[in-house]
C-alpha positions as CSV (number, residue, x, y, z in Angstrom):
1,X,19.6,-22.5,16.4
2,X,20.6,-19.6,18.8
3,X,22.2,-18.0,15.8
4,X,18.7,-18.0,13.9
5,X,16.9,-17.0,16.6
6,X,18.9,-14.0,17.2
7,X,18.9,-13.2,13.2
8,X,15.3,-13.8,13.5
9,X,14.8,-11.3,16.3
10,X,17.3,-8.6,15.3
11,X,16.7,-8.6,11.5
12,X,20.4,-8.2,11.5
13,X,21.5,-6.2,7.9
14,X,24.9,-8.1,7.7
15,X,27.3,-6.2,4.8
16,X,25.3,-4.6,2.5
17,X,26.8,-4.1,-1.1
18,X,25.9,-4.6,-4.8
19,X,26.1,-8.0,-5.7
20,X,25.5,-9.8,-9.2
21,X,22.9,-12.4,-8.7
22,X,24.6,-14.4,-11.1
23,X,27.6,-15.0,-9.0
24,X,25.5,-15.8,-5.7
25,X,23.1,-18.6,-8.3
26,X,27.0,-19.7,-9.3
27,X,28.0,-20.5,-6.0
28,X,24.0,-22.0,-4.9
29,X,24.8,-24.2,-7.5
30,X,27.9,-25.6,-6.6
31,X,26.3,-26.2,-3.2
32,X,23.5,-27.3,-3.9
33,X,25.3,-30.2,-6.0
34,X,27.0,-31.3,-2.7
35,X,24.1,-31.6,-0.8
36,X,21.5,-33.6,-2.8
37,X,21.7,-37.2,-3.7
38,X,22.0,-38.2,-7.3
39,X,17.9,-38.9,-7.6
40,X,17.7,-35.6,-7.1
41,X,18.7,-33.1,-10.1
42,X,18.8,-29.4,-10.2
43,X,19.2,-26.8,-13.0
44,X,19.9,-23.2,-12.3
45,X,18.8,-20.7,-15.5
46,X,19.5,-16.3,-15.6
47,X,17.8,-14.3,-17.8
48,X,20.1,-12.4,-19.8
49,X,18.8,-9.2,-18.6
50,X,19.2,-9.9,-15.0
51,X,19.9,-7.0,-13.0
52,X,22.3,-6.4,-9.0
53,X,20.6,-6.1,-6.0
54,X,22.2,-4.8,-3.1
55,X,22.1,-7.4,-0.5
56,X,24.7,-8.7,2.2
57,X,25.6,-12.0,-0.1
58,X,25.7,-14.5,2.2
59,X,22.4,-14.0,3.9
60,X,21.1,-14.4,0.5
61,X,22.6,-17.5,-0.3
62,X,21.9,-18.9,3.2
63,X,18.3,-18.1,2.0
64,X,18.0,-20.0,-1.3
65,X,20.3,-22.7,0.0
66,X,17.3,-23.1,2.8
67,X,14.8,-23.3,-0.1
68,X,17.2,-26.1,-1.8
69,X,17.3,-27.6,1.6
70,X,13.7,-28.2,1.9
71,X,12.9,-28.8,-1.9
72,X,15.3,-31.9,-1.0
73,X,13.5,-32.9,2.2
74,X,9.8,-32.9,0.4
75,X,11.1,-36.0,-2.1
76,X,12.9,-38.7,-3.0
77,X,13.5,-38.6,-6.6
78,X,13.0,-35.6,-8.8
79,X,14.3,-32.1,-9.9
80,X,14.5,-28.8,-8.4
81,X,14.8,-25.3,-10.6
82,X,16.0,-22.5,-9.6
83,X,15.2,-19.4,-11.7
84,X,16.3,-15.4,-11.9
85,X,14.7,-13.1,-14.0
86,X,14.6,-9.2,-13.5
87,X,10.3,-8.3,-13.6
88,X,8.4,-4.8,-13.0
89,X,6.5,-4.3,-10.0
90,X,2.9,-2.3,-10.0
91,X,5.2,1.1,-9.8
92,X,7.6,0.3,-13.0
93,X,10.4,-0.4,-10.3
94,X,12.6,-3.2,-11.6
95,X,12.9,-6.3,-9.2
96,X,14.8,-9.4,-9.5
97,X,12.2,-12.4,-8.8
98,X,14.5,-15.7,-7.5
99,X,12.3,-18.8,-8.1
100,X,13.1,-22.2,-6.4
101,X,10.9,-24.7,-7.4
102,X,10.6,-28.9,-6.7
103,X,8.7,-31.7,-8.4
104,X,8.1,-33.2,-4.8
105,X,4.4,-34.2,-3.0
106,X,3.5,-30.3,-2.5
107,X,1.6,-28.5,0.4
108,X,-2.1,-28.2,1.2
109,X,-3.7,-24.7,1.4
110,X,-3.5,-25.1,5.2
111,X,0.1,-25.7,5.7
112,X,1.1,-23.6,3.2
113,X,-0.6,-20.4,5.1
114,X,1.3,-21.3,7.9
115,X,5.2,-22.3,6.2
116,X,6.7,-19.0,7.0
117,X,5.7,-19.1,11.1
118,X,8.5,-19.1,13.2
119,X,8.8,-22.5,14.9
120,X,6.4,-24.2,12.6
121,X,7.3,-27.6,11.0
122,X,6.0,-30.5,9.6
123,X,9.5,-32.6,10.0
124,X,9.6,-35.0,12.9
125,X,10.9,-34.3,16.5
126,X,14.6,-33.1,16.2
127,X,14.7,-33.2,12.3
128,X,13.9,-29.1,12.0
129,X,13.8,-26.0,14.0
130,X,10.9,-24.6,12.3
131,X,13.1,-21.1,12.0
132,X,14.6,-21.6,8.3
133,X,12.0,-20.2,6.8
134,X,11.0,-17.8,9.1
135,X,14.3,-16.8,9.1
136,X,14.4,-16.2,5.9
137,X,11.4,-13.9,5.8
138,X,13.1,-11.8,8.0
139,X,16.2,-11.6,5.7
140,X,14.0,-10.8,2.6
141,X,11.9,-8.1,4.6
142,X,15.2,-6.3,5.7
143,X,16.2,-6.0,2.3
144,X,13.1,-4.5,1.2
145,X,12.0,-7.7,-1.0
146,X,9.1,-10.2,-0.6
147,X,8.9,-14.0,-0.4
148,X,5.8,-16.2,-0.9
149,X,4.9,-20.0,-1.5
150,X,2.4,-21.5,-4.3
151,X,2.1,-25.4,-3.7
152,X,0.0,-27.9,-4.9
153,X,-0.5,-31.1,-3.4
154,X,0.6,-34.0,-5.6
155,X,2.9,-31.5,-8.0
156,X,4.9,-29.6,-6.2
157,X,6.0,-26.5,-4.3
158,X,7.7,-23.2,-6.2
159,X,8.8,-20.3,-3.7
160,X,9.6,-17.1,-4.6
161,X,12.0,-14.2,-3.7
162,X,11.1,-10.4,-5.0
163,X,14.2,-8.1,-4.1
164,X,14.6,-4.1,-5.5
165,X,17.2,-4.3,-8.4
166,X,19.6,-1.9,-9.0
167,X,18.5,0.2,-12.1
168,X,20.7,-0.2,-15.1
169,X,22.8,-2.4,-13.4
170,X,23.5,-4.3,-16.7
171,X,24.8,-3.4,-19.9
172,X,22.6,-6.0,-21.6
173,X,19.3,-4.8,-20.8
174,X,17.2,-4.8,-23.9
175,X,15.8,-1.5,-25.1
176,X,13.6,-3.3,-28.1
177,X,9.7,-1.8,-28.4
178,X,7.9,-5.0,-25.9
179,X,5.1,-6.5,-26.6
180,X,2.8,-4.4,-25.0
181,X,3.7,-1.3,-27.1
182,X,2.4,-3.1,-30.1
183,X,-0.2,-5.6,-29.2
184,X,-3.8,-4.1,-29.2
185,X,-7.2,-4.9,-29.4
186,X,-9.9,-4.4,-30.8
187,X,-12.6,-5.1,-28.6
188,X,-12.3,-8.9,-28.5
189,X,-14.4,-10.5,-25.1
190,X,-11.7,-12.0,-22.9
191,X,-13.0,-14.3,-19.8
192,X,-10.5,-14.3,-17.0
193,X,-11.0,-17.3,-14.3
194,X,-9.2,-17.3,-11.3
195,X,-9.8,-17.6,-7.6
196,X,-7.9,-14.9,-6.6
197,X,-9.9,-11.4,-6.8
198,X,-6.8,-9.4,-6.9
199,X,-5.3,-11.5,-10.1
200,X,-8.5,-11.6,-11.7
201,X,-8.5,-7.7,-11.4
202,X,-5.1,-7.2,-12.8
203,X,-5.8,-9.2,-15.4
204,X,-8.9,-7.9,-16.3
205,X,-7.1,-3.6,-16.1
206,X,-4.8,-4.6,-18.4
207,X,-6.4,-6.4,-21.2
208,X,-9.1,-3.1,-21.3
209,X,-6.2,-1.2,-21.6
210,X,-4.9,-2.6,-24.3
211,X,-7.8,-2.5,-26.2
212,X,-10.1,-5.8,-25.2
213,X,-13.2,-6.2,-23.5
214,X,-12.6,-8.2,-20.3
215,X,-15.3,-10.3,-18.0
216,X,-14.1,-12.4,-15.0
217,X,-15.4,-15.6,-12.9
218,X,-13.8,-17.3,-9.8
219,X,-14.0,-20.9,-10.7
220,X,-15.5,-23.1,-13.8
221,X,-18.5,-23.5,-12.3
222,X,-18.8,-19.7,-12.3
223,X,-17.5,-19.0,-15.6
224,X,-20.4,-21.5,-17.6
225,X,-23.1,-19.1,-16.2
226,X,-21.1,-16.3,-17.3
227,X,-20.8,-18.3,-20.4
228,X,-24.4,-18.6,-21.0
229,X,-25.6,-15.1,-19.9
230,X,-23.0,-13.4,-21.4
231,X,-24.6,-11.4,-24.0
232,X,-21.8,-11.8,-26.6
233,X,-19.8,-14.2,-27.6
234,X,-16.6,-14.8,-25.8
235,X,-13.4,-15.0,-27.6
236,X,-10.6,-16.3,-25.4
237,X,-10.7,-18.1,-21.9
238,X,-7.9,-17.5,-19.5
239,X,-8.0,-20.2,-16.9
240,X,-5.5,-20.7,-14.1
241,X,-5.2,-24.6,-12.8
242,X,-5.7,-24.6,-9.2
243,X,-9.1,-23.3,-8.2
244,X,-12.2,-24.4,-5.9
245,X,-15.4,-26.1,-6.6
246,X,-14.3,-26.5,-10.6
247,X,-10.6,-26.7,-11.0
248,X,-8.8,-26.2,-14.0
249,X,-8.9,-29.1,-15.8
250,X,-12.3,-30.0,-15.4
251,X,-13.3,-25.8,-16.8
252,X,-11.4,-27.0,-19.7
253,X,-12.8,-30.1,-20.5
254,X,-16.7,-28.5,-20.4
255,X,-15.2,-25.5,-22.3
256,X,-13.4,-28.3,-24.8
257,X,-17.3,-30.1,-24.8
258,X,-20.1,-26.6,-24.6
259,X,-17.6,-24.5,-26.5
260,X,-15.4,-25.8,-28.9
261,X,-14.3,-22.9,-30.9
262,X,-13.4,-20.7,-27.9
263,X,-9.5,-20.8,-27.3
264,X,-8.2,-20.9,-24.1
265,X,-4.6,-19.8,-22.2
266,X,-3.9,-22.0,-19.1
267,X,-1.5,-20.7,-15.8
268,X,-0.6,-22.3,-13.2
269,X,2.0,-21.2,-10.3
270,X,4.1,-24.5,-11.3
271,X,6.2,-25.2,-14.7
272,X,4.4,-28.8,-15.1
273,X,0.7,-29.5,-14.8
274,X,0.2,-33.5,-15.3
275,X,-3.2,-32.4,-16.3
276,X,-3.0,-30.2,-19.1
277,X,-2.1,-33.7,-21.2
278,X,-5.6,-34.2,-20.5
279,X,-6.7,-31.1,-21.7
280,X,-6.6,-31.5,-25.1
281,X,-5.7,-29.1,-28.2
282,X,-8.6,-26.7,-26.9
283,X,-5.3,-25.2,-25.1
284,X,-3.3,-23.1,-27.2
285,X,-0.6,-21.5,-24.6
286,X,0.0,-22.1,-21.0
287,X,1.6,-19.5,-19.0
288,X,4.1,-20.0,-15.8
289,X,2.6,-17.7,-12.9
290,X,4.1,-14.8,-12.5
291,X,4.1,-13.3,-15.8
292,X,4.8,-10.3,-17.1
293,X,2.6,-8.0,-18.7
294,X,4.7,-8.4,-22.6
295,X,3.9,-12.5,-22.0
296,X,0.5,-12.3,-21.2
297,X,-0.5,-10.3,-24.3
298,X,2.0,-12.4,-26.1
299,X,-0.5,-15.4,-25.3
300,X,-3.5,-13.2,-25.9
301,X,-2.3,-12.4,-29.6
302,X,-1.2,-15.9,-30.6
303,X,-4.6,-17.6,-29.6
304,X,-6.5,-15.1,-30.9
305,X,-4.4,-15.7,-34.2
């Protein structure tokens, strides 16, 4: 504890060097195996474009082995995932996002918000510090990288690690035209509905500049009197899962009833949603929050055929 504190205090940089990401999921694997009982499986998955960081390896893998550590404590029985990919940031500055995510019974809003204070735990007397995590914000920040939390209660938890990448870093980086070089629109009305302004917003920029017509709504509830004074008709729905007042599910099953002809992408901040088996064939792609700019318009193009 007097070791975290002081790490925690200092934001000590440790060895610095370039490291393949690859090696340090290797070894978090291995690990991670030793530690969790047999109810519990894990599965560990690289892109093939994945790119170095430099980073002092073992604060790194003390910080995903936390996130293992705590995807164990929030179940029983389940699965954890941990995922790499290499991903843009708004500047075009590659970034390697680390992904750790559990089937287990999830976070509300309120706890969440608070997940990353130092000294702040939900475990019983003497079972946590309340510093792994905080602790781990601190190493992520002093490598120039990011770390935030999407939970939902009931489904899950998925935490993710942003760090810079080392450009060019690896020989297998594709150099094929993306998707967004040849996907474009022409004019098609796209409504975007999502509680979070800055999503919906990013959203919204990039589908008008690539050649569609974009409106947005913060919830379902918002979206049907979009729907009906909307002075065109709409052509595709983008819904995320986990909103206020009129969640996703219930947007796409009025959608799926008042308009049955409008298709409609789903995203959610977690792999499995129990209740897209509810929402009938209405949904024609669901997307894994964060996506990239080349899947997004991927989507876009297949559901509107």
């Amino acid at each position: 504890m007097i070791r975290q504190v002081l790490l925690f205090a200092r934001g000590e940089e440790g060895q610095r060097s370039q490291v393949s990401v690859g090696q340090i999921l290797g070894a978090l694997n291995a690990l991670s195996r030793d530690i969790l009982p047999k109810s519990i499986s894990v599965s560990v998955s690289s892109a093939s474009d994945l790119l170095d960081v430099v980073a002092d390896s073992t604060q790194l893998l003390q910080v995903l082995l936390n996130l293992v550590t705590n995807a164990r404590d929030a179940m029983d029985a389940g699965e954890i995932m941990i995922r790499a990919s290499t991903i843009d940031d708004a500047t075009g500055e590659p970034r390697v996002l680390l992904e750790v995510e559990d089937t287990g019974s999830g976070m509300t809003a309120e706890v969440a918000a608070r997940i990353f204070e130092p000294f702040y735990t939900t475990k019983e007397l003497g079972q946590g510090t309340g510093l792994g995590l905080s602790t781990s914000m601190t190493i992520v920040r002093s490598h120039g990288g990011s770390m935030s939390v999407y939970s939902e209660p009931g489904w899950g938890s998925v935490f993710r690690v942003e760090l810079p990448a080392v450009p060019n870093s690896h020989k297998h980086v594709a150099t094929s035209v993306g998707v967004s070089d040849r996907v474009r629109g022409s004019g098609q009305l796209v409504l975007v509905i999502d509680d979070e302004p800055e999503i919906r917003a990013s959203l919204c920029r990039s589908l008008i500049a690539h050649g569609f017509t974009a409106i947005d709504a913060a919830h379902g509830l918002e979206a049907a009197d979009v729907l009906a004074e909307s002075s065109r008709a709409v052509d595709l729905v983008i819904t995320d899962m986990m909103m206020p007042v009129m969640g996703g599910a219930a947007t796409i099953a009025y959608l799926a009833e008042h308009h049955p002809t409008i298709p409609i992408i789903a995203a959610s901040g977690l792999t499995t949603h129990a209740e897209l088996s509810e929402a009938g064939s209405s949904v024609v792609r669901f997307m894994h929050k964060p996506y990239s700019l080349d899947e997004l318009l991927d989507a876009v193009a297949e559901a509107l055929g």
